[in-house]
Backbone as a printed PyTorch tensor [residue, N CA C, xyz], in Angstrom:
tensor([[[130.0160, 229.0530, 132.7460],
         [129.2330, 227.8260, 132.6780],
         [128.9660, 227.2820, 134.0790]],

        [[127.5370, 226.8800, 134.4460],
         [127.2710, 226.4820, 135.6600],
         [127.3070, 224.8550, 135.5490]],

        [[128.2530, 224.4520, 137.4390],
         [128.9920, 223.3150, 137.1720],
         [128.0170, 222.5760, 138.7030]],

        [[127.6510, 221.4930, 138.2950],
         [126.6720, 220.7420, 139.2500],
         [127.7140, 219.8880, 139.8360]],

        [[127.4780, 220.1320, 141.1230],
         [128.1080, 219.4800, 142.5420],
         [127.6700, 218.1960, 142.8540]],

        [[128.6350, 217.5520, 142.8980],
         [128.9070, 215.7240, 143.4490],
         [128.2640, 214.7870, 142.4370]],

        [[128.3930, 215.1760, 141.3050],
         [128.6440, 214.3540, 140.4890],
         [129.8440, 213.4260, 140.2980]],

        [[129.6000, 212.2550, 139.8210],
         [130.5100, 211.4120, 139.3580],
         [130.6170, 211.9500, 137.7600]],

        [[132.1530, 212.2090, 137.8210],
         [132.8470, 212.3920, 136.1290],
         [133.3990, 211.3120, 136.0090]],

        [[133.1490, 210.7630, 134.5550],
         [134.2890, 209.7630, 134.1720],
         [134.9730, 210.1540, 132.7480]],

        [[136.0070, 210.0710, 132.6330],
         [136.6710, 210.3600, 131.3640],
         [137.2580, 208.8680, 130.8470]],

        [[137.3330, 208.4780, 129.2770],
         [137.7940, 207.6710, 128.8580],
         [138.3570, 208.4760, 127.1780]],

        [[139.7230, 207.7900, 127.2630],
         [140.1040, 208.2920, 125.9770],
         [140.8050, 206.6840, 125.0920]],

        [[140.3690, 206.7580, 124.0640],
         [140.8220, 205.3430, 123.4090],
         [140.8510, 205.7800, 121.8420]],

        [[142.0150, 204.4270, 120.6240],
         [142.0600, 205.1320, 119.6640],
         [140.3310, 204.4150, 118.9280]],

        [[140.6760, 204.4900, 118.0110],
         [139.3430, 204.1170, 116.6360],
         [138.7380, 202.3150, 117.3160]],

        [[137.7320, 202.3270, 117.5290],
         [137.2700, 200.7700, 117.7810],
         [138.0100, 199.6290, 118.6750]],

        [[138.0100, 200.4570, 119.4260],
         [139.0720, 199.4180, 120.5040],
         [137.7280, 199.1760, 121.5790]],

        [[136.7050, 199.7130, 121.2740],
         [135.4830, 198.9820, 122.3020],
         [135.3680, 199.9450, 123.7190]],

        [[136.1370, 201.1430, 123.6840],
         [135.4840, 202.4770, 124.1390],
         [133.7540, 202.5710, 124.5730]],

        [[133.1080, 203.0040, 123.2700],
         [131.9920, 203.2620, 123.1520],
         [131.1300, 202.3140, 123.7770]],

        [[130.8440, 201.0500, 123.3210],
         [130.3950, 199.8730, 123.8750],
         [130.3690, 200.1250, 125.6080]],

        [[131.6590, 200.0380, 126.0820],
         [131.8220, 199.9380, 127.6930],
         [131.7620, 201.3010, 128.3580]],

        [[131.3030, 202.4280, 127.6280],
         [131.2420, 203.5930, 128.0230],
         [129.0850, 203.6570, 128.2600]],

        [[128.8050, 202.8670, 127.2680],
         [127.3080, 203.2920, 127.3090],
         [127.0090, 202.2050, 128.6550]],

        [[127.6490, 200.9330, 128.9240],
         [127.3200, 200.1890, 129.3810],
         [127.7540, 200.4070, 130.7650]],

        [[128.9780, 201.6430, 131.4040],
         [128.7550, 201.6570, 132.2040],
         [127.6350, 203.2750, 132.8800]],

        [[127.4270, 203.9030, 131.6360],
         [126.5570, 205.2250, 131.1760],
         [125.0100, 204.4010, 131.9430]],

        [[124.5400, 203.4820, 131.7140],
         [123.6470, 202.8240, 132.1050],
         [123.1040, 202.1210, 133.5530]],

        [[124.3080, 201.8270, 133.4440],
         [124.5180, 201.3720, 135.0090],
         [124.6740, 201.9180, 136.0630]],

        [[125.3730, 203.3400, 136.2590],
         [125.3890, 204.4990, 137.0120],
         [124.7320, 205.2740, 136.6530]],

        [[123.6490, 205.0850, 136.0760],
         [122.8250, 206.3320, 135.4130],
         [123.6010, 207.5690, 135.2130]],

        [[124.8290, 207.7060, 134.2540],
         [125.4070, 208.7900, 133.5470],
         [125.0720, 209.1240, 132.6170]],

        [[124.9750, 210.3070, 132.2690],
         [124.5720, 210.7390, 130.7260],
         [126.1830, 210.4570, 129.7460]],

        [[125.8400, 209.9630, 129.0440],
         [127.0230, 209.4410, 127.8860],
         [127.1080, 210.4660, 126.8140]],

        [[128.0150, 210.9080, 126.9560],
         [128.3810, 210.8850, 125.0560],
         [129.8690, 210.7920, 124.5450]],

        [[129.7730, 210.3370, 123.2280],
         [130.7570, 209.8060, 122.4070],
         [130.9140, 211.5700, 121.6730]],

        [[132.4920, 211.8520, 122.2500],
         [132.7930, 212.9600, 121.6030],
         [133.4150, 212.8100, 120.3290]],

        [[133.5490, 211.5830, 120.2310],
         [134.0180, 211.5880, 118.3670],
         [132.9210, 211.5900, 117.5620]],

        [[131.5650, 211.7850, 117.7950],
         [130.5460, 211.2740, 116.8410],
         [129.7370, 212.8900, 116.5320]],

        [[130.5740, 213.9650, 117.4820],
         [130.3790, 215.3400, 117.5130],
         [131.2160, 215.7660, 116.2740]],

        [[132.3840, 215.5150, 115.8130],
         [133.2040, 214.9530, 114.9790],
         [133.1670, 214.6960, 114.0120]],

        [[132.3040, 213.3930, 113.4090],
         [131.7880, 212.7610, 113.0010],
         [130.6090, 213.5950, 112.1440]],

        [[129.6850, 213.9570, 112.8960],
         [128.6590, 215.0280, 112.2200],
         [128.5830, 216.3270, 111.4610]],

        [[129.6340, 216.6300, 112.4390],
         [130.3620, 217.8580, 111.1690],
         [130.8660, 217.4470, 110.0660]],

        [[131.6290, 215.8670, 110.3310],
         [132.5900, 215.6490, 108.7360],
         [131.3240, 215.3150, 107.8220]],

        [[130.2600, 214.3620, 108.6290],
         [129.2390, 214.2680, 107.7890],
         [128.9740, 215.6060, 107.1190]],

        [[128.7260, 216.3000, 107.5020],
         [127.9320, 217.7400, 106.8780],
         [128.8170, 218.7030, 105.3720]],

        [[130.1300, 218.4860, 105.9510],
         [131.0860, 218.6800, 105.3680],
         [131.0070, 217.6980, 103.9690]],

        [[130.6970, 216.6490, 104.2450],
         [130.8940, 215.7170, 102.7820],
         [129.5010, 216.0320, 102.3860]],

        [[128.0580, 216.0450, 102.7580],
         [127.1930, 216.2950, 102.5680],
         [126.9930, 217.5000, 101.3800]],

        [[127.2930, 218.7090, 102.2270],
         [127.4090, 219.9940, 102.1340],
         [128.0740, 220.9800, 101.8650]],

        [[129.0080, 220.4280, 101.3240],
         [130.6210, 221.3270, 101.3510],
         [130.3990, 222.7490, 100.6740]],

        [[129.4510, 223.2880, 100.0060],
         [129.4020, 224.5310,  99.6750],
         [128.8780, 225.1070, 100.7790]],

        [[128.1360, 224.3470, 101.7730],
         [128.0960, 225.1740, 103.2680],
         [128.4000, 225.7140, 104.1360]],

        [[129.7660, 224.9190, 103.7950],
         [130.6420, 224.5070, 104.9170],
         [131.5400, 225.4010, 105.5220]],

        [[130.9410, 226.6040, 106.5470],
         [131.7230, 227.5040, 107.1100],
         [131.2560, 227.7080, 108.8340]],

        [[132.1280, 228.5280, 109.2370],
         [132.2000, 228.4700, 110.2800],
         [130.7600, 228.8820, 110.9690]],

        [[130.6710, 229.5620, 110.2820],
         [129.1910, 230.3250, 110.6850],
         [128.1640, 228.9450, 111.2220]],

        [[128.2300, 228.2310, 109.6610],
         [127.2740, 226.8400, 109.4950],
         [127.2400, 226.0850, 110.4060]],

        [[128.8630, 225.7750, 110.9590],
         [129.1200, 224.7110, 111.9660],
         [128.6180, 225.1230, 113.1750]],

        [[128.7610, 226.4470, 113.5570],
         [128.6930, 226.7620, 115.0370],
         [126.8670, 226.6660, 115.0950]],

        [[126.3170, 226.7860, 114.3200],
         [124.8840, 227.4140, 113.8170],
         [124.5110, 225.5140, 114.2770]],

        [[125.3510, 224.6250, 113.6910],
         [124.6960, 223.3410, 113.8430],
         [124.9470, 222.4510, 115.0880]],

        [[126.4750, 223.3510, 116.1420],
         [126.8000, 223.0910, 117.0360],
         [125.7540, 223.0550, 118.4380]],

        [[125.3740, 224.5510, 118.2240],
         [124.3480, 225.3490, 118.9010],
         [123.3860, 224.2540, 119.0300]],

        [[122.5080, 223.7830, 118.1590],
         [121.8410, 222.9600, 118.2730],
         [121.5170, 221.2400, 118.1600]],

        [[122.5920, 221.1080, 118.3130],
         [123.5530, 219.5750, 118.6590],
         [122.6150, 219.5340, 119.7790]],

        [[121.8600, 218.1950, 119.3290],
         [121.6100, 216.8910, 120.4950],
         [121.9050, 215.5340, 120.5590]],

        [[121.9020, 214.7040, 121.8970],
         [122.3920, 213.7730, 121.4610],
         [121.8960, 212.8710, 120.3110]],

        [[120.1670, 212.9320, 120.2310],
         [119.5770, 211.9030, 119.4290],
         [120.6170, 212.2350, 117.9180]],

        [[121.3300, 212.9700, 117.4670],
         [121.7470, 213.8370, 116.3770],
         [123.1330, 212.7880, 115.8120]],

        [[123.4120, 212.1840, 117.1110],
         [124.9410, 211.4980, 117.4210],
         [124.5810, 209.8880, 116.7200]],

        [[123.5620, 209.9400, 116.8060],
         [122.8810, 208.3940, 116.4660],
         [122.3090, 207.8080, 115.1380]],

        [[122.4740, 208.9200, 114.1750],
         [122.5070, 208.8460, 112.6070],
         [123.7820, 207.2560, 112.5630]],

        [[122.9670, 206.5740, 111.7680],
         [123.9430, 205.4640, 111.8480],
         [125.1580, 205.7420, 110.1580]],

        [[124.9350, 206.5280, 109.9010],
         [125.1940, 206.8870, 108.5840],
         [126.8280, 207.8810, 108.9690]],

        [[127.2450, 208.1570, 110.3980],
         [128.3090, 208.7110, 110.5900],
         [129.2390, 207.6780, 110.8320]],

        [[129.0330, 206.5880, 110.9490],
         [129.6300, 205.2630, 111.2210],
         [130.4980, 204.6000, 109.9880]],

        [[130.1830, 205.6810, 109.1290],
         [131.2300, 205.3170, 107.3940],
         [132.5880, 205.5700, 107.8730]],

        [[133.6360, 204.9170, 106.9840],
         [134.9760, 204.6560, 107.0070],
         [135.0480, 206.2440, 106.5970]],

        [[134.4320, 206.8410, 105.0550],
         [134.7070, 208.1160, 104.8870],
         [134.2940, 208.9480, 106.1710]],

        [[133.4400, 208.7380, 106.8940],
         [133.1380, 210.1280, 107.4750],
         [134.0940, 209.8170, 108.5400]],

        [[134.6960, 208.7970, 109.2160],
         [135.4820, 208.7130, 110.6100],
         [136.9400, 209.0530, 109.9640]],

        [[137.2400, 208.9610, 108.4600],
         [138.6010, 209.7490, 107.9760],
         [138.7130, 211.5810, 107.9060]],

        [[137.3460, 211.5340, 107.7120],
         [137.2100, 212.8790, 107.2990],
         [137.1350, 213.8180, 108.8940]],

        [[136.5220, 213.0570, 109.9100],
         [136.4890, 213.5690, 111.2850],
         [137.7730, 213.5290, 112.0840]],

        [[138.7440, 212.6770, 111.4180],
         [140.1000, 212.7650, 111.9220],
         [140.8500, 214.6460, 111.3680]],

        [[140.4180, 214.3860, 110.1370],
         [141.3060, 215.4760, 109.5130],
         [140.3020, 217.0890, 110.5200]],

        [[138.7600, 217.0350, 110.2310],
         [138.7670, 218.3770, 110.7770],
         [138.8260, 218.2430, 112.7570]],

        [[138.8200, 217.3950, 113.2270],
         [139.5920, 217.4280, 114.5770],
         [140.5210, 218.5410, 114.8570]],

        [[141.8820, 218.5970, 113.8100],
         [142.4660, 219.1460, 114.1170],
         [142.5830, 220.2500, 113.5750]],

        [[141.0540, 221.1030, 113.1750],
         [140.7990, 222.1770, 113.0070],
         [140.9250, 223.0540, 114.4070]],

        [[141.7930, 224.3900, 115.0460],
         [141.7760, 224.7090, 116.3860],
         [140.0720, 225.5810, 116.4910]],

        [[139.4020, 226.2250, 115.5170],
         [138.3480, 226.9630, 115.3180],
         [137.6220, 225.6910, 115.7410]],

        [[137.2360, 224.8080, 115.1030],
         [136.0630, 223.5220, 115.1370],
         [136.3120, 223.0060, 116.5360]],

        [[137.5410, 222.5880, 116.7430],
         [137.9860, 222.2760, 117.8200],
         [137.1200, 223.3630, 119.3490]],

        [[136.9570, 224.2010, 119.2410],
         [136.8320, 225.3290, 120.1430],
         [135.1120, 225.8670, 120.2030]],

        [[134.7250, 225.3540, 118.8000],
         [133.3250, 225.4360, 119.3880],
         [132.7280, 223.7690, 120.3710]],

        [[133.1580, 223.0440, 119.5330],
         [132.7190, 221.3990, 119.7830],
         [133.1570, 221.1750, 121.4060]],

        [[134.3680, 222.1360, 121.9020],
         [134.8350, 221.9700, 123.5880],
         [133.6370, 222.4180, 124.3120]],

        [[132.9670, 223.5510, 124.1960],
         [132.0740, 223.7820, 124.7570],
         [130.6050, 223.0960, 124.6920]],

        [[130.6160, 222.1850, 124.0570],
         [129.5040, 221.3630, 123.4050],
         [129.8760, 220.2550, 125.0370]],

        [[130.2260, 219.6600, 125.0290],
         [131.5510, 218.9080, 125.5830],
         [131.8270, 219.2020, 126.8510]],

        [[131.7330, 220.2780, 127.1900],
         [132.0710, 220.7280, 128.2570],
         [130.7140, 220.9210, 129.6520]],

        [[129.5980, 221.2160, 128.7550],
         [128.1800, 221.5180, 129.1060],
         [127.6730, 220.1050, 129.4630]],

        [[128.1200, 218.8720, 128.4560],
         [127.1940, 217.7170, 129.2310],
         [128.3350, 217.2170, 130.1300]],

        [[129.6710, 217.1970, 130.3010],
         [130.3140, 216.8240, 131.1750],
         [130.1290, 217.4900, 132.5910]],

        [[129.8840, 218.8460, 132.4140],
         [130.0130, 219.3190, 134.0240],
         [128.2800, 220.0720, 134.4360]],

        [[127.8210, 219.6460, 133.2550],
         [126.1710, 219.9130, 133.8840],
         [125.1360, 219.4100, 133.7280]],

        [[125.4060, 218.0910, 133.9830],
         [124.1370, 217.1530, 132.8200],
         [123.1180, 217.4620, 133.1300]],

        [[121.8310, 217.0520, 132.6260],
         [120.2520, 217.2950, 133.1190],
         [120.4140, 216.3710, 134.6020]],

        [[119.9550, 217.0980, 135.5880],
         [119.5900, 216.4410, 136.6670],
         [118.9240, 215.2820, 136.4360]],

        [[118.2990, 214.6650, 136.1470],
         [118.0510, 213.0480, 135.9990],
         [118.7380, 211.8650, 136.2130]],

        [[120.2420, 212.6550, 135.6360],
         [121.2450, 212.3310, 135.6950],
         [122.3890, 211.9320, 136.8500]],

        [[123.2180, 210.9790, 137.3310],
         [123.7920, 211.2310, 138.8850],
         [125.2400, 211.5260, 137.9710]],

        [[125.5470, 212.2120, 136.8470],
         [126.8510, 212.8000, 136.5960],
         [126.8160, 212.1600, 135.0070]],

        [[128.3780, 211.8720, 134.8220],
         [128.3890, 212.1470, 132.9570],
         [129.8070, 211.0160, 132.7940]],

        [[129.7580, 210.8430, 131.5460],
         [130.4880, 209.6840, 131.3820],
         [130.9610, 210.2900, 129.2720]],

        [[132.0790, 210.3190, 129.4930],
         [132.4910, 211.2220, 127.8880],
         [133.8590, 210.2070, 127.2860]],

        [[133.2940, 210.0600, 126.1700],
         [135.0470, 209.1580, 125.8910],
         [135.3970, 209.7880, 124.3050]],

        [[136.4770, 209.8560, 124.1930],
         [137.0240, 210.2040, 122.7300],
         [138.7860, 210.2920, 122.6750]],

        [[139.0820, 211.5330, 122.2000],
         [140.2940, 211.2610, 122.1610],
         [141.3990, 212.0580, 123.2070]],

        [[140.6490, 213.6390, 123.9100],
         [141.2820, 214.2310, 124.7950],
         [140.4620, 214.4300, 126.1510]],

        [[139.9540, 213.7490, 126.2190],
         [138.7910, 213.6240, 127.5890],
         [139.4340, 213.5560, 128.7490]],

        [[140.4610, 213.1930, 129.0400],
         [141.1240, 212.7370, 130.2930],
         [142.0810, 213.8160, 130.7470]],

        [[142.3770, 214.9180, 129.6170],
         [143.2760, 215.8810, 129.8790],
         [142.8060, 216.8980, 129.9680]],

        [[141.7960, 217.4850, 128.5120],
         [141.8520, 218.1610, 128.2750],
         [140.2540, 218.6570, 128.2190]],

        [[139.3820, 218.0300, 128.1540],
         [137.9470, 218.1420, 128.6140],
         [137.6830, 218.3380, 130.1790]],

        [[137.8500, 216.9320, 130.5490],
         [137.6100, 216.7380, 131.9910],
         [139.0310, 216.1400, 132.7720]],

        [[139.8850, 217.5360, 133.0920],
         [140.8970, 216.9450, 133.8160],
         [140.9970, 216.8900, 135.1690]],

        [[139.8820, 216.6620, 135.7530],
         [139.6870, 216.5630, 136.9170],
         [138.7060, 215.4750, 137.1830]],

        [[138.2960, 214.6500, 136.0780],
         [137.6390, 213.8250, 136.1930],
         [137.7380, 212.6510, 137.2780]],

        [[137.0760, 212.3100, 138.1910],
         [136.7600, 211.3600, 139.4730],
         [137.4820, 209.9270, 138.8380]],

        [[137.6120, 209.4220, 137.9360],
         [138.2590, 208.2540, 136.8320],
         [138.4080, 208.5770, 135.7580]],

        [[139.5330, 208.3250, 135.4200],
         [140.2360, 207.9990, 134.0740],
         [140.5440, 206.9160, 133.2880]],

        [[140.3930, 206.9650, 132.0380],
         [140.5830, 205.3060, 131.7110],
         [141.0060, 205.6420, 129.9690]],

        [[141.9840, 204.7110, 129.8050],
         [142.3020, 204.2610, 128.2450],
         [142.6170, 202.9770, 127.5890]],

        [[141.5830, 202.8260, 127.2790],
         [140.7740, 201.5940, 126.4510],
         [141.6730, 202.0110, 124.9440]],

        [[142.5770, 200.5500, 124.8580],
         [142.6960, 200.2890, 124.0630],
         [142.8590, 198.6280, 123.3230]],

        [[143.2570, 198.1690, 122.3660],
         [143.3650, 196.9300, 121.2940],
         [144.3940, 196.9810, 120.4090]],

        [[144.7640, 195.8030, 120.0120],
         [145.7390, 195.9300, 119.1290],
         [145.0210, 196.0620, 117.6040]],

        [[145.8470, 196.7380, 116.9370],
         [145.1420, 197.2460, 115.6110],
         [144.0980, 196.1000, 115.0100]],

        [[144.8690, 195.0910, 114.3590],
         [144.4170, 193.9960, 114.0250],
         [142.8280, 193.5910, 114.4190]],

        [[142.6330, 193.6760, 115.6130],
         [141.1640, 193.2110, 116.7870],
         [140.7080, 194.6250, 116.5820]],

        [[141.0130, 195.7140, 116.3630],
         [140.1550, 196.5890, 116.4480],
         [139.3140, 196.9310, 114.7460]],

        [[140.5140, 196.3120, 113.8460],
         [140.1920, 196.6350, 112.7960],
         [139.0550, 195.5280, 112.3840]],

        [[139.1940, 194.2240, 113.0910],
         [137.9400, 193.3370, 112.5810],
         [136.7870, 193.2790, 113.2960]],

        [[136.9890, 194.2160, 114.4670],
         [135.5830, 194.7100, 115.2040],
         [135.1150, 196.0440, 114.3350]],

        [[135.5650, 196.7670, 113.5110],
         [134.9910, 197.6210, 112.6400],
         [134.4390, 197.3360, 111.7470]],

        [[134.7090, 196.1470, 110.9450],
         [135.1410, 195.4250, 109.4380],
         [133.2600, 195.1340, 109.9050]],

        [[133.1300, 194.0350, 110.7550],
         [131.9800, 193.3620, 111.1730],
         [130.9640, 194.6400, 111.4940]],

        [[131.3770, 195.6460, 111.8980],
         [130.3440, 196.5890, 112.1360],
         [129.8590, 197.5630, 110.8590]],

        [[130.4980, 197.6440, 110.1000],
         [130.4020, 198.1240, 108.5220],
         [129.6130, 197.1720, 107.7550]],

        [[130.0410, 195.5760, 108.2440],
         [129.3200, 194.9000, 106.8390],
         [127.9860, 194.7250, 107.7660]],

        [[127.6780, 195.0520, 108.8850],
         [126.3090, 194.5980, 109.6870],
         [125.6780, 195.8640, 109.3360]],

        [[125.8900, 197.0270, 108.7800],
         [125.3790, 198.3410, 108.4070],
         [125.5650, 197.8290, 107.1310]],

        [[125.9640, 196.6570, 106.3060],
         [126.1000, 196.6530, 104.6910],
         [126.5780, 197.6170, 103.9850]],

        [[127.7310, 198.2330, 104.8380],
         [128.7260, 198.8380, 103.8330],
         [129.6690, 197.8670, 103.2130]],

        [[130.2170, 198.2080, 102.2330],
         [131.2040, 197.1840, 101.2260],
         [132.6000, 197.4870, 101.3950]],

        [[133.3220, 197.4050, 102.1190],
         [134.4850, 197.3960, 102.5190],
         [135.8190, 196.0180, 102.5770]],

        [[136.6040, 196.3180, 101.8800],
         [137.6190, 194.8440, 102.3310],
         [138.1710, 195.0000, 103.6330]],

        [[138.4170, 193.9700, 104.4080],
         [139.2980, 193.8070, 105.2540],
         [140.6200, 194.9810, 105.3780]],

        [[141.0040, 194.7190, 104.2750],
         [142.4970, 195.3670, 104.2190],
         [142.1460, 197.0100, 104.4830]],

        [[140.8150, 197.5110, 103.7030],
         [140.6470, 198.7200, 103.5300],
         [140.4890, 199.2430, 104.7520]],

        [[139.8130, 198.4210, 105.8230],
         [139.4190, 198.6730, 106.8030],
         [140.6070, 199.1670, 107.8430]],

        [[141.4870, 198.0220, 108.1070],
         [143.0260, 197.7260, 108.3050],
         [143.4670, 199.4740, 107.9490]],

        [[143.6770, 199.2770, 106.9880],
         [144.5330, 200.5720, 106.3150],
         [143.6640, 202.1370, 107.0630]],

        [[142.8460, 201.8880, 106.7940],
         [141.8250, 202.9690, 107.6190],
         [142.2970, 203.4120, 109.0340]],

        [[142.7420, 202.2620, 109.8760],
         [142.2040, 202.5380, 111.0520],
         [143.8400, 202.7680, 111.7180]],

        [[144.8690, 202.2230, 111.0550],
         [146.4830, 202.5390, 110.7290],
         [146.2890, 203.9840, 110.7000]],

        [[145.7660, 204.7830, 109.5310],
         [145.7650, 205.8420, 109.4130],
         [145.0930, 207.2680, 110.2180]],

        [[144.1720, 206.1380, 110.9560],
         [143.2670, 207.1060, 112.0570],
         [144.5640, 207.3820, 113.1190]],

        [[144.9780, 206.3000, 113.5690],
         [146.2180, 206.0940, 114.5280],
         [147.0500, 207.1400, 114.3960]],

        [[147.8670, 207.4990, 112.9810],
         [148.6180, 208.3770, 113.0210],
         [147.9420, 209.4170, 113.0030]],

        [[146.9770, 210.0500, 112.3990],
         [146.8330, 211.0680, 112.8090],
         [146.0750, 211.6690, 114.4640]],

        [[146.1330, 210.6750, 114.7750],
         [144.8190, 210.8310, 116.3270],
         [146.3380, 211.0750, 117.3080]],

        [[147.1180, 210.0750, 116.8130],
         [148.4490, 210.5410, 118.2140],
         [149.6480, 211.7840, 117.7810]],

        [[149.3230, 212.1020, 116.1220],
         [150.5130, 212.5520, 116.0190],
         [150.1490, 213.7240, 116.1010]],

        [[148.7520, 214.3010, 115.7390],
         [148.2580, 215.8720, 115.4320],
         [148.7310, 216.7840, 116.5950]],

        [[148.9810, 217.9400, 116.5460],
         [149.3300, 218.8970, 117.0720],
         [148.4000, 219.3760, 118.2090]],

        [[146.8310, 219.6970, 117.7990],
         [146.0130, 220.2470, 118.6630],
         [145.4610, 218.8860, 119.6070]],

        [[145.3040, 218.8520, 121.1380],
         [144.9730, 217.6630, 121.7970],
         [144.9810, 216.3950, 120.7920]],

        [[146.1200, 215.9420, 120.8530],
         [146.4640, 214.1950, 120.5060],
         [146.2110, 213.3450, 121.4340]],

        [[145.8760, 212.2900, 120.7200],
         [145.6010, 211.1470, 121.4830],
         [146.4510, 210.4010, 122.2930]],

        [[146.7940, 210.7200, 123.4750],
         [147.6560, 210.1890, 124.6580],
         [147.1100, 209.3950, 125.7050]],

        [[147.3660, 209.0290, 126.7380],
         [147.6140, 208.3740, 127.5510],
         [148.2680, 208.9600, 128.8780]],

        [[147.7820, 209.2950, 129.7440],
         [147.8200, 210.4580, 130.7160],
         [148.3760, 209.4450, 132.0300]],

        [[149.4220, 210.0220, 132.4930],
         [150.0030, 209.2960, 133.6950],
         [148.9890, 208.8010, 134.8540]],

        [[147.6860, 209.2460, 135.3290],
         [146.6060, 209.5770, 135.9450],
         [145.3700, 208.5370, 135.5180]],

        [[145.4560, 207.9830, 134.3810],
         [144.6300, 207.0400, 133.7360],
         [144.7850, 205.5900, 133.2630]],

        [[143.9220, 205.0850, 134.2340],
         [143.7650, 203.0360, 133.8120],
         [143.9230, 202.7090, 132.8160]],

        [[145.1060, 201.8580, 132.3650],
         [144.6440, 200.7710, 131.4650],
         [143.8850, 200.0800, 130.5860]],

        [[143.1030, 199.9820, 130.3570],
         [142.0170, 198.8250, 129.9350],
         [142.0730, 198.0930, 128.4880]],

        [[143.5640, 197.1340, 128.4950],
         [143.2250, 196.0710, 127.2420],
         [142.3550, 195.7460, 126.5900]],

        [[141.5700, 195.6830, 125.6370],
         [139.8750, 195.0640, 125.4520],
         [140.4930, 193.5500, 124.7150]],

        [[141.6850, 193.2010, 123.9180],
         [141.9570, 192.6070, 122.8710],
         [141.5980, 190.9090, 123.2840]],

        [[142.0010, 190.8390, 124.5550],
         [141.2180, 189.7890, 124.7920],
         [139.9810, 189.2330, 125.7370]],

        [[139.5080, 190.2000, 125.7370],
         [138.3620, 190.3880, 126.8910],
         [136.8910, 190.5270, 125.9170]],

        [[135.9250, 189.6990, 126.6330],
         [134.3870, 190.0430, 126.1890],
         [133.7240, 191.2170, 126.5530]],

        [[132.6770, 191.7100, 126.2300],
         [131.8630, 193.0840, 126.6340],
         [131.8130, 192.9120, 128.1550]],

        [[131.4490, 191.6740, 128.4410],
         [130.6150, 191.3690, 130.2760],
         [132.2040, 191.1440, 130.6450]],

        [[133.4930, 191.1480, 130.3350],
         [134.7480, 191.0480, 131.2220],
         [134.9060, 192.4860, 131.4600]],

        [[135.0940, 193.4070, 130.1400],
         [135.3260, 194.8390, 130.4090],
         [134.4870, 195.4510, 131.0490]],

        [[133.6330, 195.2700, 131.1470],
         [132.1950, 195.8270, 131.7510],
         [132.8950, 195.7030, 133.3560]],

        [[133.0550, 194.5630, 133.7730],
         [133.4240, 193.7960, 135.2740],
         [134.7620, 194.4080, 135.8030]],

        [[135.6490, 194.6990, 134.7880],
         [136.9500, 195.0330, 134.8860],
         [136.8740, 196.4990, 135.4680]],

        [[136.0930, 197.3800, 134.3080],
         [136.1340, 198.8000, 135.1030],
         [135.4310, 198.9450, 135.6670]],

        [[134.4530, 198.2880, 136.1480],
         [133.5820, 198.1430, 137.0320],
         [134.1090, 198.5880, 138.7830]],

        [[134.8810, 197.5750, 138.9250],
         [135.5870, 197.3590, 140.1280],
         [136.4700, 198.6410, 140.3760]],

        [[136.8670, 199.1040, 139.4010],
         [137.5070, 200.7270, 139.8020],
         [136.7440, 201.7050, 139.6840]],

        [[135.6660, 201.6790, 139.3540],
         [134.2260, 202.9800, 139.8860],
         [133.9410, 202.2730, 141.2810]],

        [[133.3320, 201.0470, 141.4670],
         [132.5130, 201.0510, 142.6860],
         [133.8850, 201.5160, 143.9240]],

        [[134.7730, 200.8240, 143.5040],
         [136.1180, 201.0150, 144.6200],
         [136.1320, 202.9320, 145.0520]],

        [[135.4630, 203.8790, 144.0750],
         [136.1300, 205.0300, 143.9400],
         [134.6450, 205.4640, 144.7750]],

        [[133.4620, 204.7070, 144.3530],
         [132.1820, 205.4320, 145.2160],
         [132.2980, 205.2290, 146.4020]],

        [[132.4450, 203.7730, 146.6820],
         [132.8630, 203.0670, 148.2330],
         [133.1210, 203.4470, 149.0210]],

        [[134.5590, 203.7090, 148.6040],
         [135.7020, 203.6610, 149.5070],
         [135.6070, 204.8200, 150.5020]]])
């Protein structure tokens, strides 16, 4: 794989709705990085999988991998409680796992020149995607705040969800995102902080802000 020189990499790894995504596009924008949300790669397969399940083989996936773009990531319909349960469980498929790295791997270390580098957040980005990434960062919330920043984003898509269900959902993403075997969701000695639980979009925005420009600067 051909790897484009002096780019800025950024890696961010965070669990389910802790406001990742949000401050990943927003700083994707601002440094003109190409973004993507590697859970929503994830996400599309589980979609396809619930969709399609008599399809559903390896052949199919790699066949739909192959031609993975981002506009593809932006189906607002992967944003269901089922499909982000169902993208937990095949995560820790090592086959699925192994085509989706190279998916992953191509916009992190070669974006379209337009681009001044790449900006990737999910759950092993900081280790195990891009471990050499120029910044690291893990964005997280306490369950509670993350679960009623989901709750509000489900009923603004008019899905019908309780509170609690939501809650219980995102408990359960937790265990399986830190406990699974193949790249779990950690926290890498090498990687920032970033609380969101009491901070606005324009604080987090400002917050990691100051540790990119410090890293172009300096």
């Amino acid at each position: 794989m051909k790897k484009r020189k002096n780019i800025l990499k950024i890696a961010i790894d965070s669990p389910a709705a802790a406001g990742a995504g949000t401050l990943a596009k927003a700083i994707s924008k601002y440094y003109n990085l190409i973004y993507l949300d590697t859970g929503k790669a994830y996400r599309l397969i589980a979609f396809y999988k619930l969709k399609y399940p008599q399809k559903f083989t390896l052949k199919y996936i790699r066949g739909k991998i192959k031609n993975l773009k981002i506009k593809d990531l932006e189906n607002k319909k992967l944003l269901s409680d089922e499909v982000g349960t169902e993208a937990s469980k095949i995560a820790k498929n090592k086959n699925i796992r192994k085509l989706i790295y190279s998916f992953q791997m191509n916009y992190a270390y070669n974006p379209p020149k337009k681009y001044e580098g790449s900006c990737l957040d999910g759950r092993d980005i900081t280790y195990n995607i891009i471990p050499d990434a120029d910044l690291k960062f893990f964005v997280t919330a306490n369950v509670n705040t993350r679960a009623i920043r989901r709750y509000k984003e489900l009923k603004a898509l008019k899905k019908h969800q309780t509170f609690q269900e939501v809650l219980k959902s995102i408990k359960n993403r937790d265990k399986s995102d830190y406990s699974r075997k193949v790249s779990p969701l950690k926290k890498t000695k090498d990687s920032i902080l970033i609380n969101t639980t009491n901070l606005s979009k324009r604080a987090c925005f400002l917050k990691i802000k100051k540790y990119i420009d410090r890293k172009i600067y300096s």
